[in-house]
C-alpha positions in Angstrom: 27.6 -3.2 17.6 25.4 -4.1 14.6 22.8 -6.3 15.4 20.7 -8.0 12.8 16.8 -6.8 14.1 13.2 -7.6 12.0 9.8 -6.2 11.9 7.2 -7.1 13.3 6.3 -9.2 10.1 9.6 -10.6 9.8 9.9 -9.1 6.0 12.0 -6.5 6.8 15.4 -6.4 8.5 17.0 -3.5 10.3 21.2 -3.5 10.0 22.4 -0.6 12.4 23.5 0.1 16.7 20.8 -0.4 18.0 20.3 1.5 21.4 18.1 0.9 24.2 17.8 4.0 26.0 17.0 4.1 29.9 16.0 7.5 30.6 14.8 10.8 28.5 18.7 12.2 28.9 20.1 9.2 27.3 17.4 9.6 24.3 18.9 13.2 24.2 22.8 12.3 24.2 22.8 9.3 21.4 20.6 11.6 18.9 22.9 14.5 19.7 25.9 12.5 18.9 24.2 10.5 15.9 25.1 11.6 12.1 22.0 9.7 11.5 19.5 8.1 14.0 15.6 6.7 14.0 13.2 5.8 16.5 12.4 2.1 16.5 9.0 1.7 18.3 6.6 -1.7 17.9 7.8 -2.5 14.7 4.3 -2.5 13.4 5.9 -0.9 9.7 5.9 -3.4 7.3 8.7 -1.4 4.8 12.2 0.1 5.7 10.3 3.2 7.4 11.8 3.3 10.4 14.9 1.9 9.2 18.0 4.5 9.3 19.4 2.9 6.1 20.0 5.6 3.1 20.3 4.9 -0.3 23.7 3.7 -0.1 22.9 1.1 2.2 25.0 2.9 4.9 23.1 2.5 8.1 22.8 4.6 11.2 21.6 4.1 15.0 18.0 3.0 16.1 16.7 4.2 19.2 14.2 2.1 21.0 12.5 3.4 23.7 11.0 -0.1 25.1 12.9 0.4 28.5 11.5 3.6 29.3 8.4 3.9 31.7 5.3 4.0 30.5 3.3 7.3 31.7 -0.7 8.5 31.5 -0.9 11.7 32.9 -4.2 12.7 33.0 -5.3 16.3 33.4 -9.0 16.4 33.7 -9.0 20.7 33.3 -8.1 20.3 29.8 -9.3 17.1 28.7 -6.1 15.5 27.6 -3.5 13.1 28.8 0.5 13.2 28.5 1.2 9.8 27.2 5.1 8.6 27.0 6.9 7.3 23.5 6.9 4.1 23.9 3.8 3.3 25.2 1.1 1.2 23.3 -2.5 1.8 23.0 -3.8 -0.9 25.3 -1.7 0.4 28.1 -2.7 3.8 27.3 -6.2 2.5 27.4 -6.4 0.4 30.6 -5.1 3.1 32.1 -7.5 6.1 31.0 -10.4 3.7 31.8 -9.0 3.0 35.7 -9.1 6.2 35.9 -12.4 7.2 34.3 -11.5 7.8 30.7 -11.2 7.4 27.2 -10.1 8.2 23.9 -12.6 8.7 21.0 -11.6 6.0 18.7 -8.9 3.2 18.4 -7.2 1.6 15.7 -7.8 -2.6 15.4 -5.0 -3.5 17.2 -4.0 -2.1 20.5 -0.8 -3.3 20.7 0.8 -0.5 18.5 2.5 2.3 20.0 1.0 5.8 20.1 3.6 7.5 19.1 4.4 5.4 15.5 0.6 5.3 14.7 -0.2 9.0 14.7 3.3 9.5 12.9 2.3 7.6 10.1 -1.5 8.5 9.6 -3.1 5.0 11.2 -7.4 5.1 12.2 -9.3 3.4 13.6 -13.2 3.7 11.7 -16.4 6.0 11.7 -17.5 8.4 9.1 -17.3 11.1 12.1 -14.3 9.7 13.6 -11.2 11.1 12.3 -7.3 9.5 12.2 -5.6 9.1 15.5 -3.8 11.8 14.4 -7.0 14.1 15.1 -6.7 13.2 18.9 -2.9 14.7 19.5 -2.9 18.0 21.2 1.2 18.5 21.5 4.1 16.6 21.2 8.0 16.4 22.8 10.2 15.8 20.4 14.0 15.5 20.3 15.7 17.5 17.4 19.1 16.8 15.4 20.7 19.0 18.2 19.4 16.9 21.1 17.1 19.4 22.6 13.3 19.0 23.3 10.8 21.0 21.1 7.3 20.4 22.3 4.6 21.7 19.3 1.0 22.3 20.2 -2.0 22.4 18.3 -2.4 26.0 17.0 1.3 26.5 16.6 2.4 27.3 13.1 4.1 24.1 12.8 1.9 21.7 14.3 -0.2 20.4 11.4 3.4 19.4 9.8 4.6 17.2 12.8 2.1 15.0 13.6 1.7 12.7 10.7 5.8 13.5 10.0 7.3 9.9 9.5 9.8 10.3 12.2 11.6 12.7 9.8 11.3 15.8 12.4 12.9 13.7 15.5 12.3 11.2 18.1 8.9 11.6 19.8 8.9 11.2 23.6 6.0 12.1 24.9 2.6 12.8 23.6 -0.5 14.8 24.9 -3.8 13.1 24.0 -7.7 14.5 23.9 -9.2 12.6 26.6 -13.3 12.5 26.8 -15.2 10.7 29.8 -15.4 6.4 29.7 -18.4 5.1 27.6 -19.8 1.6 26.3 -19.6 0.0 23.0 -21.6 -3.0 21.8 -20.4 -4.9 18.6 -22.7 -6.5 16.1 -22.1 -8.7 13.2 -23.9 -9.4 10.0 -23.0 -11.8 7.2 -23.5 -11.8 3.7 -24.1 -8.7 2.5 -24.6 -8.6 -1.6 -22.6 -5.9 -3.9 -26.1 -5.1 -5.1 -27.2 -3.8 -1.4 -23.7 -2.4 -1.0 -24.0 -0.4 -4.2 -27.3 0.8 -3.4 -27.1 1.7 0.4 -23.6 2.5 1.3 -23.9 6.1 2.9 -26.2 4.4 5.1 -23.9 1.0 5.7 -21.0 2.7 6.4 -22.6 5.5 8.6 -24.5 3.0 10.5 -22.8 2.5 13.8 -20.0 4.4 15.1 -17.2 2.8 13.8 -18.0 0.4 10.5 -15.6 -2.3 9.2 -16.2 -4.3 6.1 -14.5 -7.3 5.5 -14.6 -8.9 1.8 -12.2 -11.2 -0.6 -13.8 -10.0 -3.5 -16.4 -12.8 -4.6 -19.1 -12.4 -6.6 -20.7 -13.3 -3.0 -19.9 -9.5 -1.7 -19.0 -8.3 1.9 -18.2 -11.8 3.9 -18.7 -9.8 7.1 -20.0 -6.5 8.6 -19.1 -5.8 11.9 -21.0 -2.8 14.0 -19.6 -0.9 16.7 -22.2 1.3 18.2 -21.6 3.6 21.2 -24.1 2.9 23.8 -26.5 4.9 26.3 -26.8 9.0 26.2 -28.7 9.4 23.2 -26.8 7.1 21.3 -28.5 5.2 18.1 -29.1 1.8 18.5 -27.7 -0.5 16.1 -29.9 -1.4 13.0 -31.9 -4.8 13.3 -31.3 -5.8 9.9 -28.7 -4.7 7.2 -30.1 -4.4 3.3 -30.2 -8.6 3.3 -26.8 -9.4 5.4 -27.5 -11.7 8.5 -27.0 -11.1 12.4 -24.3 -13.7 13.0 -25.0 -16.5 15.9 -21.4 -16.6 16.8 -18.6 -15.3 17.1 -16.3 -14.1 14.1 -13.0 -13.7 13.0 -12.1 -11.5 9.8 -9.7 -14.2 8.8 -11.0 -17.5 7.6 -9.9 -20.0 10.6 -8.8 -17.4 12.8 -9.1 -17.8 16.5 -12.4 -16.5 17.6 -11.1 -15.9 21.3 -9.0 -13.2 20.0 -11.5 -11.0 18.8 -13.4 -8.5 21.2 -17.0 -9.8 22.3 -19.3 -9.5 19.7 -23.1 -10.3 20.2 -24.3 -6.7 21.3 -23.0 -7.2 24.7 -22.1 -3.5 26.0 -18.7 -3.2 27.2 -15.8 -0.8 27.8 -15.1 1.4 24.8 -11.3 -0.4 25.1 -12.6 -3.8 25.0 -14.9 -3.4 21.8 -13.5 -0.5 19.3 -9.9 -2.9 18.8 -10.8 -6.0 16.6 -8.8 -7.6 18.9 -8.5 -8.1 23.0 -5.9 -6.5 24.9 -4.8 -9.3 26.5 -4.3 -11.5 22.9 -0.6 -10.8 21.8 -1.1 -10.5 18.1 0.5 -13.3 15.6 3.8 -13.9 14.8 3.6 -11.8 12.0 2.8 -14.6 9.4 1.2 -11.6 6.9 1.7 -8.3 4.9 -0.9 -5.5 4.7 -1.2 -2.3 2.6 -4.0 0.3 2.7 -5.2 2.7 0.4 -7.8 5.4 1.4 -9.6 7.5 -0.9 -12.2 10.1 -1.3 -15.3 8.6 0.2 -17.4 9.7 -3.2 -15.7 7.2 -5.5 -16.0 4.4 -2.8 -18.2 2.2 -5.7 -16.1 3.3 -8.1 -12.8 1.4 -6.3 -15.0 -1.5 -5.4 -15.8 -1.9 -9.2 -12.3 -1.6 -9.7 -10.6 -3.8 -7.2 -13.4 -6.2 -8.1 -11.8 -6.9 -11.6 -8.6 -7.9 -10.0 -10.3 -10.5 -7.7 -8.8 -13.5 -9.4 -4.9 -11.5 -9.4 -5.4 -10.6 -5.7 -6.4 -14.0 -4.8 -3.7 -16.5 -4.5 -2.3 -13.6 -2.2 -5.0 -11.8 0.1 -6.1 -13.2 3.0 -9.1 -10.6 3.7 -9.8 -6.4 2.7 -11.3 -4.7 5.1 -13.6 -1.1 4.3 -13.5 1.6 6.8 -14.4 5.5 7.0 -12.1 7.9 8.2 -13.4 11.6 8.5 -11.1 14.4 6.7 -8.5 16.2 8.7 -6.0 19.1 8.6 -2.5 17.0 9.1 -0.8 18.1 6.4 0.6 14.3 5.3 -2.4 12.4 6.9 -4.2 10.0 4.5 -7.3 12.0 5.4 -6.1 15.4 4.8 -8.6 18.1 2.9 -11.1 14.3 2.3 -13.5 12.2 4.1 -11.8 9.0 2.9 -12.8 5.3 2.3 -9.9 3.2 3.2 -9.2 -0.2 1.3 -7.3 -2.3 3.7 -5.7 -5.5 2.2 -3.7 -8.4 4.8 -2.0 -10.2 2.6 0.0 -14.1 3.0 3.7 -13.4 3.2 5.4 -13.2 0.1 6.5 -10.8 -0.9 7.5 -10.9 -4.5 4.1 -11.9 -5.1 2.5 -9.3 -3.1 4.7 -6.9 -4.6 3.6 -8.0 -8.6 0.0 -7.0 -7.1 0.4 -4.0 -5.6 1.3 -1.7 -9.1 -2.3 -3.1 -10.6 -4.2 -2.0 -7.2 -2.2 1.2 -7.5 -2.6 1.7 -11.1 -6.8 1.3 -10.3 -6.7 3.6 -7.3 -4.5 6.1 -7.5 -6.1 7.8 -10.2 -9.2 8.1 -8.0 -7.2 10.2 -5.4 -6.1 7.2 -3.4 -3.0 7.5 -0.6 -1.2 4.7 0.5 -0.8 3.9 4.3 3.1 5.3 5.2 3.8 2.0 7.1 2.2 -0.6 4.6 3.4 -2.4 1.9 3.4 0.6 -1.3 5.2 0.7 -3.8 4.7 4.5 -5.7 7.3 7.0 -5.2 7.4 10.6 -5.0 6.3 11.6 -8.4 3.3 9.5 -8.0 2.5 10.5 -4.3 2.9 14.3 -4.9 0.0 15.2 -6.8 -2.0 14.1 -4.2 -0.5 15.8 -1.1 -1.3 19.6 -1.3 1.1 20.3 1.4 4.1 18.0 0.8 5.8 21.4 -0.2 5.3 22.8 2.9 6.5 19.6 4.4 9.6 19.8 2.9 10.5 23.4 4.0 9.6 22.5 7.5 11.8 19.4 7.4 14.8 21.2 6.3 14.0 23.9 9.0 13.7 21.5 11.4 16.6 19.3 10.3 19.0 20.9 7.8 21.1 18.2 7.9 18.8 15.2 7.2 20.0 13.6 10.5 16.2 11.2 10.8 16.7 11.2 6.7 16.3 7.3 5.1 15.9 5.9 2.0 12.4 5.5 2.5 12.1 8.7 2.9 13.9 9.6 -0.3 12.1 7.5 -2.3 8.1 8.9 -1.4 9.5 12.2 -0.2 12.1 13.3 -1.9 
């Protein structure tokens, strides 16, 4: 039966059978016997991604994977864990760190499932930290005919699946890079001027372990900096002072008027690396969804130059944006990664909902950062198309040829995909 299903942000609804598998053989049958299926994980797209729909509106089958069990299989010989499709980052988390564990680096929210966030390029922040991508060692993935391929790092095809949209097949099961548990303290500082920014951002940006900037573009500069430095075993201590900005005295939240208590303690109070790299505490479901977002990342070296930029459209972006937020995101190999062949700056924008208004924005934002190398987030709100996007992916080629290899007959195919594809 077709249901009628939404995103997470309630701006996008899914029209096709939805299926709620209960066991890895059932995944298996329903793809095998699907002209054209999708996974449907936390829903944390905020475009027709996911969606099966093609560009004639005909629809397909989603399969979500929110009955299966949640697994952490750790192996401490290798350093990894075998992590399960449907499972989210927090539950991933809590679990490495009962057990002694952790993963390098975590995106802001930890309610987003592992499996959807390395498939479409998300990060967490850190000029040495690279996307979540970075940490996958293998994955099991169901193919057009039903069967499970597993691909591991150093396998010819490997840095093509990873960051592969869901267009290969539907990920079960994922094998993570696992390090020993460690402590994070997060600091705040207010107010820091474009003029410091502009004359000290290498050293801003590189000067905790992971670095978010939040700003809404006034002449007053970055609203709020927030610090997340690893502590103990050599680790540098966060800086006392930032170029002018202020140590807050309380708590923040990124959003003017947001609720404090769902942020993770701030105040330089060491805590578990999963209760201080998120922006926001595990046990904190995240809102209803009242908000877009889009994300642009860019070669680090013209940082200024986008700031500049995105500075002249203040007054267009404002009736709209709620916050931006600046992080770092070390260069990787992932041949559609955001981050691939460039240390990038991403420019991360949560906007109200609305989207025809949002959507009259985004072609200015695009038309200033594109030219400077920039790549939208896959599972933001975007709106340039294959043309546009193709210049800047070296490898989408390559992409291509191992998509039709991998599914001649465009089974996971959508009309996202066609459009930013092709």
């Amino acid at each position: 039966m077709t249901q009628v299903e939404t995103n997470w942000a309630g701006n996008h609804t899914y029209r096709a059978r939805v299926e709620r598998v209960q066991s890895l053989e059932q995944v298996q049958q329903v793809v095998a016997a699907s002209p054209r299926v999708r996974a449907l994980g936390s829903r944390h797209s905020f475009t027709d991604l996911t969606d099966t729909t093609d560009e004639t509106g005909a629809g397909g089958v989603l399969v979500s994977l929110a009955d299966l069990p949640t697994t952490v299989e750790v192996d401490a010989g290798t350093r990894t864990a075998r992590v399960t499709g449907r499972a989210a980052y927090g539950e991933v988390a809590t679990r490495l760190q009962a057990e002694g564990w952790a993963l390098a680096n975590l995106a802001s929210l930890p309610h987003i499932s592992v499996a959807g966030a390395v498939a479409t390029g998300t990060h967490g922040s850190g000029v040495e930290n690279g996307s979540l991508a970075t940490a996958v060692a293998a994955l099991e993935v169901v193919g057009p005919d039903g069967e499970i391929r597993r691909v591991a790092r150093g396998d010819a095809d490997f840095e093509g699946s990873v960051v592969a949209l869901g267009a290969l097949g539907v990920v079960t099961a994922v094998t993570l890079d696992i390090e020993p548990t460690y402590d994070v303290r997060q600091d705040v500082f207010t107010d820091l001027g474009w003029q410091s920014l502009a004359e000290h951002v290498d050293t801003i940006t590189s000067s905790a372990y992971s670095v978010s900037l939040f700003t809404r573009w006034t002449d007053a500069g970055i609203d709020q900096v927030w610090l997340k430095s690893r502590v103990g075993d050599g680790a540098t201590e966060p800086p006392r002072e930032l170029f002018g900005a202020l140590a807050a005295t309380s708590t923040m939240h990124m959003l003017e008027g947001g609720e404090t208590a769902a942020v993770t303690q701030q105040g330089g109070v060491p805590g578990a690396w999963l209760d201080r790299l998120p922006h926001f505490r595990m046990d904190f479901t995240p809102s209803r969804g009242e908000e877009l977002q889009s994300e642009y990342l860019l070669p680090r070296e013209h940082t200024l130059e986008a700031v500049t930029r995105l500075r002249a459209l203040a007054e267009v972006m404002a009736p709209v944006l709620m916050v931006t937020e600046l992080r770092t995101v070390a260069a990787d190999s992932h041949w559609l990664s955001s981050s691939y062949g460039h240390d990038v700056v991403g420019v991360h924008f949560t906007w109200v909902r609305d989207v025809e208004r949002v959507y009259a924005v985004l072609p200015l934002i695009e038309d200033a950062l594109l030219p400077l190398g920039a790549r939208p987030h896959w599972g933001k709100c975007f709106v340039a198309g294959a043309a546009q996007l193709e210049p800047l992916y070296p490898r989408i080629g390559d992409f291509r040829d191992l998509r039709r290899r991998v599914d001649p007959e465009v089974k996971f195919g959508n009309a996202f995909l066609d459009r930013v594809i092709g």
